[in-house]
C-alpha positions in Angstrom: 21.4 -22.6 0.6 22.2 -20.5 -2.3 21.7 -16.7 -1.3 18.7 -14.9 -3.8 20.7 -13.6 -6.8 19.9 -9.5 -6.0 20.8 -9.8 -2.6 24.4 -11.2 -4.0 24.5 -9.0 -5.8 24.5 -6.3 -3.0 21.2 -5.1 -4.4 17.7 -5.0 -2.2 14.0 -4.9 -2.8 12.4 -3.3 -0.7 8.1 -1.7 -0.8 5.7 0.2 0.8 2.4 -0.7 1.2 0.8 2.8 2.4 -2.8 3.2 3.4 -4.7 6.5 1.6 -2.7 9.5 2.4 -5.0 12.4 4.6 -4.0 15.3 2.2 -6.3 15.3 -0.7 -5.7 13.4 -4.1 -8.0 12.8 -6.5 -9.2 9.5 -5.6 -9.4 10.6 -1.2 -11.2 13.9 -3.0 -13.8 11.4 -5.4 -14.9 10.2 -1.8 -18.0 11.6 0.1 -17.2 13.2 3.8 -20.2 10.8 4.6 -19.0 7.9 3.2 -15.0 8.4 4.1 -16.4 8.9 7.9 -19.0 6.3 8.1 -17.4 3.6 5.8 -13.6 4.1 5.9 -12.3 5.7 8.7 -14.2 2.9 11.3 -12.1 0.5 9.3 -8.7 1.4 10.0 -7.6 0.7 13.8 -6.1 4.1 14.2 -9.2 5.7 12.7 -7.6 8.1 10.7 -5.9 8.4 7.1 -1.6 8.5 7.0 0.0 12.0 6.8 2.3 11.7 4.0 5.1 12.3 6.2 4.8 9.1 7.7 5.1 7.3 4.6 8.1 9.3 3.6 9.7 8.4 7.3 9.3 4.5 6.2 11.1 5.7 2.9 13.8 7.8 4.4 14.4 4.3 7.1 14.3 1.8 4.1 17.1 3.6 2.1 19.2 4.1 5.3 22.6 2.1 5.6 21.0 0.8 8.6 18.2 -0.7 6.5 21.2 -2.7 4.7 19.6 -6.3 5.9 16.3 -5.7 5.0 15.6 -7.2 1.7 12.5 -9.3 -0.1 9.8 -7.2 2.7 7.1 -4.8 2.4 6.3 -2.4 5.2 2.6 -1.9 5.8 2.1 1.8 6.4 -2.0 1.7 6.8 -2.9 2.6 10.5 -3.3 -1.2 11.0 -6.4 -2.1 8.1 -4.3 -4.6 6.7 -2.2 -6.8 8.9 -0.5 -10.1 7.7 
């Protein structure tokens, strides 16, 4: 099996899938209290939005040496609403 031509190239691809971050931006601030606690929130298993600082921690692992055989996957950062 011929290896994929980035990964022979000693290059990796690599993304983050990140559920809506708890500190306000625009589109979290466009939401109703009402609707992000009654609608939103009940939908994600951990029933609460990310901190950013948990999406950076996914960022900080994925460019880590030790993240050197990861390549071609996506880490869902989401509190669980979307699992494949």
């Amino acid at each position: 099996m011929k290896p994929a031509s980035s990964a022979a190239r000693k290059t990796t691809q690599r993304a983050i899938s990140s559920g809506s971050p708890r500190r306000p931006t625009e589109m979290v601030r466009a939401v109703p209290e009402e609707v992000l606690n009654s609608k939103i929130l009940p939908l994600i298993p951990v029933g609460r939005l990310g901190e950013p600082e948990e999406i950076a921690r996914c960022v900080v692992f994925l460019a880590a040496e030790e993240a050197g055989f990861i390549t071609g996957a996506t880490i869902s950062a989401n509190g669980g609403q979307y699992m494949a």
